[in-house]
Structures are given as structure tokens and as C-alpha cells.
C-alpha positions in Angstrom: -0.2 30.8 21.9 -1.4 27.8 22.8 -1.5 26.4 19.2 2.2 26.9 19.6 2.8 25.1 22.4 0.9 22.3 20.7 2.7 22.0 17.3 6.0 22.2 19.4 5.1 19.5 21.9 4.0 17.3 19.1 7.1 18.3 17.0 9.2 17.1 20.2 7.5 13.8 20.0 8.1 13.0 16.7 12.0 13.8 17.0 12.0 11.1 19.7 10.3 8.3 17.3 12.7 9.7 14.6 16.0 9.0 17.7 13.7 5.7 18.0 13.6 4.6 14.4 17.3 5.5 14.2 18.9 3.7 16.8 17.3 0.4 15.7 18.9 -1.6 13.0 15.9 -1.8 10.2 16.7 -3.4 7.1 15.2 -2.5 3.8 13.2 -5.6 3.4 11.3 -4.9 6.7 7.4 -5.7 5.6 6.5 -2.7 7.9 9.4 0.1 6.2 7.5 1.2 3.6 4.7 1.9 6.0 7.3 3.7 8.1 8.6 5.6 5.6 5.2 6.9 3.9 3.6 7.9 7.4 6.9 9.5 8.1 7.0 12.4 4.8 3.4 13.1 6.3 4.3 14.0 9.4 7.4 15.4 8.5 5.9 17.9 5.7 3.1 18.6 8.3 6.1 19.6 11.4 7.2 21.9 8.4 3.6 23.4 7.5 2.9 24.1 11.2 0.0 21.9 10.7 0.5 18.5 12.6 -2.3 16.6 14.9 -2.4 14.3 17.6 -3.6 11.8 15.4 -0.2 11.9 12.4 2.1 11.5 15.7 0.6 8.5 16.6 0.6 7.1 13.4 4.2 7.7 13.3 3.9 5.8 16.7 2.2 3.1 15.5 4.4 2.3 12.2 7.3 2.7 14.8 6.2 0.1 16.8 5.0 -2.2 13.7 9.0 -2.2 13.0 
């Protein structure tokens, strides 16, 4: 149960840096996008897998804030 409640909290977390990355206007010849974009399929495909940790959200986090 309380595996669930992990992946779920973490899954809300990365929607918010996905709202984030969203609302700001990035252009495709950001130095940092590519960086964005290859940290974000990781932590996407592990939100799908059930399998994300602390540490791929705040890499998401990180690579948000690098933007």
C-alpha cells in the first residue's frame, strides 16, 4: 500500500513540472531542452512502469529549472 501511495505522490509531482515546463515559452534552441526532453521519456516511461524514485523526479526538477 504504501508503495502506492509513493509512485502516486511522485506521479503528482511530475505532472506539476510537466504544468511548469508547459506554461513557459521554451524555444527549440534552448542549450538545456535536450536535457529536458531526455530526462523527461525516463521519467515518463518509469510513471508508466510503476517504477519511479525520488531521485528521476528531481532530475526532472533539476532540468526544469536549468530551462
Amino acid at each position: 500500500m504504501r508503495d502506492l501511495i509513493t509512485q502516486a505522490r511522485l506521479s503528482m509531482r511530475l505532472e506539476v513540472y510537466l504544468r511548469d515546463y508547459m506554461r513557459r515559452d521554451i524555444t527549440n534552441d534552448n542549450l538545456y531542452r535536450k536535457e529536458w526532453d531526455s530526462v523527461w521519456q525516463v521519467a515518463d516511461a518509469a510513471c508508466i512502469n510503476k517504477s519511479l524514485t525520488p531521485e528521476l523526479v528531481d532530475d526532472v526538477r533539476i532540468a526544469l529549472n536549468k530551462l
